[in-house]
C-alpha positions as CSV (number, residue, x, y, z in Angstrom):
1,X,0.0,0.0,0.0
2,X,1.2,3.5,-1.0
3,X,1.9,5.7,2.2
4,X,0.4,8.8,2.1
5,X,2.0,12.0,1.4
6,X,3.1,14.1,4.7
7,X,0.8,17.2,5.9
8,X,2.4,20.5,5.3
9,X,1.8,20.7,9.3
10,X,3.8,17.8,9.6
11,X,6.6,18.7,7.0
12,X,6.5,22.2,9.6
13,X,6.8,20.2,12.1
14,X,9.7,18.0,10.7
15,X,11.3,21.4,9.9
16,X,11.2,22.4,13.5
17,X,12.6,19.2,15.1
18,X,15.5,19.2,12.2
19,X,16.3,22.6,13.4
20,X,15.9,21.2,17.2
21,X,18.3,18.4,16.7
22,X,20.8,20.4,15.6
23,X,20.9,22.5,19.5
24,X,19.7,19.2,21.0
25,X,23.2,18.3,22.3
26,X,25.4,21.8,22.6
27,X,27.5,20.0,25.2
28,X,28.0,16.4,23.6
29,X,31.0,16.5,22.3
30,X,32.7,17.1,25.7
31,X,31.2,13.9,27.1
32,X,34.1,11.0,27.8
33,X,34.1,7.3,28.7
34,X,37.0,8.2,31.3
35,X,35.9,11.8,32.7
36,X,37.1,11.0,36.1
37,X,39.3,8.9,36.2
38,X,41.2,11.1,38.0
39,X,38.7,13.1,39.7
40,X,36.6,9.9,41.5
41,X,38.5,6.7,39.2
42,X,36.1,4.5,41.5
43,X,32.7,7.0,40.7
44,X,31.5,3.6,38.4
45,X,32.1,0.8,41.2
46,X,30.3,2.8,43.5
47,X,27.6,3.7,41.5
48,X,27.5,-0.4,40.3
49,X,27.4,-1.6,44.2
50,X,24.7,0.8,44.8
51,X,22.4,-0.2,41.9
52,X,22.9,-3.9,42.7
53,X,21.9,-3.8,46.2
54,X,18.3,-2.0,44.8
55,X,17.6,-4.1,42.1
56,X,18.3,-7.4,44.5
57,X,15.7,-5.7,47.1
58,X,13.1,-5.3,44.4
59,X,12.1,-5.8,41.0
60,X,10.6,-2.2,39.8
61,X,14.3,-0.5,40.5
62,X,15.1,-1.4,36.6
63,X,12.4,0.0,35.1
64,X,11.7,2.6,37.2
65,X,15.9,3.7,37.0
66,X,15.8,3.4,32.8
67,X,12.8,5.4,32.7
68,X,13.3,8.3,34.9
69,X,16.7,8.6,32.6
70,X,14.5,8.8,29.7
71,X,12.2,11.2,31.0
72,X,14.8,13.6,32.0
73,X,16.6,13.7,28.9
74,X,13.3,13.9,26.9
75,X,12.8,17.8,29.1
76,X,15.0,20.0,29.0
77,X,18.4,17.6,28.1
78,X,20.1,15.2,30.2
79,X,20.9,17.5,33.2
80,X,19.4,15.9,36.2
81,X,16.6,18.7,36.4
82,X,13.8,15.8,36.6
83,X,15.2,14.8,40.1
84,X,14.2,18.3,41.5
85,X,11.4,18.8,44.4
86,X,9.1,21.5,43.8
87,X,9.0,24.4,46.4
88,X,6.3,26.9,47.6
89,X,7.4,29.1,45.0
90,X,8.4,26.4,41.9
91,X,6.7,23.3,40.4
92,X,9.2,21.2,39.4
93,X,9.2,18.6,36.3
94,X,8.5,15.6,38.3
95,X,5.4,16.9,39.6
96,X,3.8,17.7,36.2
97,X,0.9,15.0,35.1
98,X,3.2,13.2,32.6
99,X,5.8,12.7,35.3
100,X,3.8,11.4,38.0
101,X,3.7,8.3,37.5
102,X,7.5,7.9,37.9
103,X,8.5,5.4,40.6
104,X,9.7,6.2,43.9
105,X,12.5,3.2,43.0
106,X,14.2,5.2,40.3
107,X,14.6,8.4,42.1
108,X,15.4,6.4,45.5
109,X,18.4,4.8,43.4
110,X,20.3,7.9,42.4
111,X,19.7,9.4,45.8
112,X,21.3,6.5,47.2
113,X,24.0,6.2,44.5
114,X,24.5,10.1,44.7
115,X,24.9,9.9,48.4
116,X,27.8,7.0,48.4
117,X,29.2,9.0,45.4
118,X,30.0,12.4,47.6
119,X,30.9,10.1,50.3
120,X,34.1,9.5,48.2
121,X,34.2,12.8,46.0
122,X,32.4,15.2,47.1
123,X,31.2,17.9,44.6
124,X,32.8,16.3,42.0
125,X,29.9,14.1,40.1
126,X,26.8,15.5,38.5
127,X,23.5,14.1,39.7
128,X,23.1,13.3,35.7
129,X,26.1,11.7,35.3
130,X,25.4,9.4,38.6
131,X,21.4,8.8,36.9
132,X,23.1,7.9,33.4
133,X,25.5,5.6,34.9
134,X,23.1,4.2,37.1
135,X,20.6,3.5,34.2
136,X,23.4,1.7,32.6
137,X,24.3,-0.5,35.6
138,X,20.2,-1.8,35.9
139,X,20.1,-2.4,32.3
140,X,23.6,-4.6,32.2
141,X,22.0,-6.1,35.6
142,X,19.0,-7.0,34.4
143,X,20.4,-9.1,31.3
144,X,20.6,-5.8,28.5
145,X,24.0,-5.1,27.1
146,X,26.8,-3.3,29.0
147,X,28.3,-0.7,27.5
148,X,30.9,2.6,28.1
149,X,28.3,5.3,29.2
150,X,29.9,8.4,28.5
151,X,30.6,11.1,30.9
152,X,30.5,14.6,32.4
153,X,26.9,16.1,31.9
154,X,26.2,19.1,34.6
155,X,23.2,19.3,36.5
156,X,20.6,21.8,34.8
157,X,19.7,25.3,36.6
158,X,16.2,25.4,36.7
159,X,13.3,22.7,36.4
160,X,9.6,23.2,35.8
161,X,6.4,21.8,35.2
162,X,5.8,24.1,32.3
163,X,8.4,22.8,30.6
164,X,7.6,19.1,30.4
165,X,4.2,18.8,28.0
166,X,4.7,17.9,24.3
167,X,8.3,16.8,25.3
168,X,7.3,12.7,25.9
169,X,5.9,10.4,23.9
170,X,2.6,9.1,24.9
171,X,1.1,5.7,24.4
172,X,-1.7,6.9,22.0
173,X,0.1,9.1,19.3
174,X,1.0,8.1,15.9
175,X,3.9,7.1,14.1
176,X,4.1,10.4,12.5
177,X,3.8,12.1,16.2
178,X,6.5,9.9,17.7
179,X,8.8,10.2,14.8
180,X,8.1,14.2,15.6
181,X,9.1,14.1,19.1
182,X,12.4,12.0,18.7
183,X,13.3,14.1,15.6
184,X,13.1,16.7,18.0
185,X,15.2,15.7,20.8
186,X,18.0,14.8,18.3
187,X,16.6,11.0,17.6
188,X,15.9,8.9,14.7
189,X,13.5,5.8,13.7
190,X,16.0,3.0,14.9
191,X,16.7,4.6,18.2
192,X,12.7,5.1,18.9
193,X,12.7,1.3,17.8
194,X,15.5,0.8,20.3
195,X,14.7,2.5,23.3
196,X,11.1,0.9,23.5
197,X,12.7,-2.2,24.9
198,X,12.7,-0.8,27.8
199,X,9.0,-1.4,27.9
200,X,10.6,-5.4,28.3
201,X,10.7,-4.7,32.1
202,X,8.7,-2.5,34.9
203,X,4.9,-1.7,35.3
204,X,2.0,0.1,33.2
205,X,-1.0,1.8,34.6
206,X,-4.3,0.7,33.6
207,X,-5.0,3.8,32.5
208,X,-2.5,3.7,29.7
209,X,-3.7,1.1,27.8
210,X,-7.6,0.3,29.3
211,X,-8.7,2.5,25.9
212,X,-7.6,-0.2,23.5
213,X,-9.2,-2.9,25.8
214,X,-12.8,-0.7,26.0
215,X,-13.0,1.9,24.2
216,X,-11.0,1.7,20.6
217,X,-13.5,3.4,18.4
218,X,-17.1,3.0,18.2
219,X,-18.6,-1.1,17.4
220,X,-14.9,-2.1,18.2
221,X,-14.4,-1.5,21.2
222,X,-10.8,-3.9,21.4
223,X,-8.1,-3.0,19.9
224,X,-7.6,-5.8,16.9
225,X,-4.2,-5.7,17.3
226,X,-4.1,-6.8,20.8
227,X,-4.0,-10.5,20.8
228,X,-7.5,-11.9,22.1
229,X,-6.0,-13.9,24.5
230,X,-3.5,-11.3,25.9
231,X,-6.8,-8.6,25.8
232,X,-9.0,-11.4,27.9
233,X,-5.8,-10.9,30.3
234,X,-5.3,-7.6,30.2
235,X,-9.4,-7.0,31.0
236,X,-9.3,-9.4,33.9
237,X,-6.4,-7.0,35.7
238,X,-7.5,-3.9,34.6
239,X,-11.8,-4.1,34.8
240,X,-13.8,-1.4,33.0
241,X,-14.3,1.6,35.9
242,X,-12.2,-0.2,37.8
243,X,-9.2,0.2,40.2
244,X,-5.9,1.7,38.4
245,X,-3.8,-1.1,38.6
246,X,-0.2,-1.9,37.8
247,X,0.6,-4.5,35.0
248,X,4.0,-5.8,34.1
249,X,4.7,-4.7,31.2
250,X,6.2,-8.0,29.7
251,X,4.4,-11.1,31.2
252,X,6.8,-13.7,29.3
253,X,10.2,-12.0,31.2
254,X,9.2,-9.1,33.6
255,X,12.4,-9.1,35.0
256,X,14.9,-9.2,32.0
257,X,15.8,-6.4,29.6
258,X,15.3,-8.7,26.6
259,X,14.4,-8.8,22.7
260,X,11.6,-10.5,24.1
261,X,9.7,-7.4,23.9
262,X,9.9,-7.6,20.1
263,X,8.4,-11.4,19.9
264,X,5.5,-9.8,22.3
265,X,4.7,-7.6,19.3
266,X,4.7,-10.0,16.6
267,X,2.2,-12.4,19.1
268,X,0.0,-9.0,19.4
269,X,1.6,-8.5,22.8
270,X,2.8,-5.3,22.8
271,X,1.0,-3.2,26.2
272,X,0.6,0.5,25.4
273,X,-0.8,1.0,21.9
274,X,2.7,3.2,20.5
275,X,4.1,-0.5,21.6
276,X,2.3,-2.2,19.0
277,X,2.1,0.2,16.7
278,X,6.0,-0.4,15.9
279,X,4.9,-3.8,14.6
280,X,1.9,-2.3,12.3
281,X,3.5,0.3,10.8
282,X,5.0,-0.6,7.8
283,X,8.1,1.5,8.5
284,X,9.3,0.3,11.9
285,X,8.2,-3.7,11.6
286,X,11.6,-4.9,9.6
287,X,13.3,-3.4,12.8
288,X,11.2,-4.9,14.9
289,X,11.9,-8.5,13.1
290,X,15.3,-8.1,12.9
291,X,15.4,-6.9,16.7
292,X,13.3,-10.3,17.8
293,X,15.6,-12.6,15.9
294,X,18.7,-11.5,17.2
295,X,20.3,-11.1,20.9
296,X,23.0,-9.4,19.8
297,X,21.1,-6.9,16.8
298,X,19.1,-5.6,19.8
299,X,22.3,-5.3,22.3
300,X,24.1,-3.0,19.7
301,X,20.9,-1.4,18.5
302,X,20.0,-1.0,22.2
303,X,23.6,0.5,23.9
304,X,24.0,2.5,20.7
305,X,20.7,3.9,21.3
306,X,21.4,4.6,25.1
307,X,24.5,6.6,24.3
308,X,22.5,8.8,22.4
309,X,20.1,9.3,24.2
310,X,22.8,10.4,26.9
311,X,24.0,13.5,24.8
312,X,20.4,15.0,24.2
313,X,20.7,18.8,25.8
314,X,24.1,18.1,27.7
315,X,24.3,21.1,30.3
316,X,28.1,22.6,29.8
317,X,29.9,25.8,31.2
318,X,27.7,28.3,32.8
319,X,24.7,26.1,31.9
320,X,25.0,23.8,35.0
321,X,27.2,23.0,37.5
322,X,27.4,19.9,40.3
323,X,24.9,19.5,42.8
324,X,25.7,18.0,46.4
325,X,22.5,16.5,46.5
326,X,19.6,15.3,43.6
327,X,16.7,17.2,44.9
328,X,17.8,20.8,45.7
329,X,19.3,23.4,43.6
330,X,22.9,24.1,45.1
């Protein structure tokens, strides 16, 4: 089938993020594997030992760590700024509506890693730089790849509610719309292929999904590419009006960071409808097959992905500096 041609709003649109991408990482290039090895040489055993003992105490710290890296990096650049409390007088990013359903895990991870961190070297590693290498640590962990996660990212100088919508993608846009957003945070199709792997571990809210179980569009009210089996499943945890419950988001492996996630899609399995929808569209399904039949496609495809994900709106200069702790500006 012929795909249609683009909307001049979205060709506008594909203007604007080209034009994005190209500010999207001003500080990247100084970013290095070995940043401080002389400043805190042992900033990635710490970090490692810190990430281990959370992810032995419970099963959420993976997902819950990978995301809140994607989530700050998606606002406002990889600088930390998603970690921020809000005050009387500021609401930060983590307290706008797409942000709240962040886990306490992921956040309770840096501030724990953070913590041992300026134990050793005090005021010498960004909160970002501890979150990135932290989200590195729970994928290799949890059986993803392990890779050199490049280094020295300063924490951001201001975070905000305001700043977050239209930043993330959300479960019910289209290809075209998620294309839009990762175009604009310096991203392309493979690495919005990629990073949805990380759907193969943590939790979903009802809410997220319960549209394509009920309420698809009129006289169909499941979504037909859902599986029926997986949708019977799906209804019998998440009930129409019901409570808001949590679902893991990969039944077959909730605990491993796995191309698994790929095979779900093939089967009809994927959870949130922009999952599936990278096995439906004609554009993003040869990745997806090539991704399920191959561990180590998806760990290159995956780590390669990660890295560049890390360089989106590095904070540099007078643009950031080093908090002492995650939470509070300096």
């Amino acid at each position: 089938m012929a795909r249609p041609s683009p909307s001049p709003s979205l060709l506008v649109l594909a203007a604007v993020a080209a034009a994005a991408a190209c500010l999207a990482q001003p500080g990247a290039a100084a970013l290095k594997v070995d940043y401080y090895a002389s400043t805190c040489p042992n900033v990635e055993a710490i970090v490692r030992g810190v990430v281990q003992q959370k992810i032995q105490a419970t099963i959420r710290t993976t997902g819950s760590t990978i995301r809140l890296f994607f989530h700050d990096c998606f606002v406002e650049g990889c600088d930390g700024s998603v970690l921020i409390e809000s005050t009387p007088g500021n609401q930060a990013e983590k307290d706008a509506s797409d942000n709240k359903s962040l886990a306490f895990e992921g956040f309770d991870t840096v501030r724990s890693a953070k913590a041992a961190v300026e134990a050793a070297c005090p005021g010498t590693v960004s909160c970002a730089d501890v979150l990135a290498l932290a989200t590195r640590d729970a994928i290799a962990m949890s059986g993803g790849p392990f890779f050199p996660m490049e280094l020295g990212r300063l924490d951001g100088l201001s975070s905000t509610a305001s700043s977050v919508p239209g930043q993330l993608p959300e479960p019910n846009q289209t290809m075209d719309q998620l294309l839009a957003v990762f175009k604009a945070h310096g991203l392309n199709m493979s690495d919005l292929v990629a990073l949805s792997a990380a759907h193969s571990v943590g939790l979903a809210h009802c809410s997220k999904f319960s549209d394509r179980l009920y309420n698809h569009r009129p006289g169909q009210p499941t979504d037909p590419t859902l599986s029926p089996r997986y949708a019977r499943f799906l209804e019998g945890r998440c009930p129409d009006g019901g409570p808001d419950n949590l679902v893991l988001m990969d039944q077959a492996s909730p605990a491993e960071l796995d191309n698994q996630y790929y095979r779900n899609l093939q089967d009809g399995g994927g959870l949130l409808g922009s999952d599936e929808l990278l096995y439906t569209d004609n554009r993003t399904r040869p990745m997806v097959d090539a991704l399920a039949n191959s561990t180590a496609a998806f760990y290159k495809a995956f780590a390669d992905a990660i890295v560049r994900l890390g360089r989106v709106g590095v904070k540099s200069g007078r643009r950031g500096n080093i908090r002492r702790q995650c939470d509070v500006f300096n």
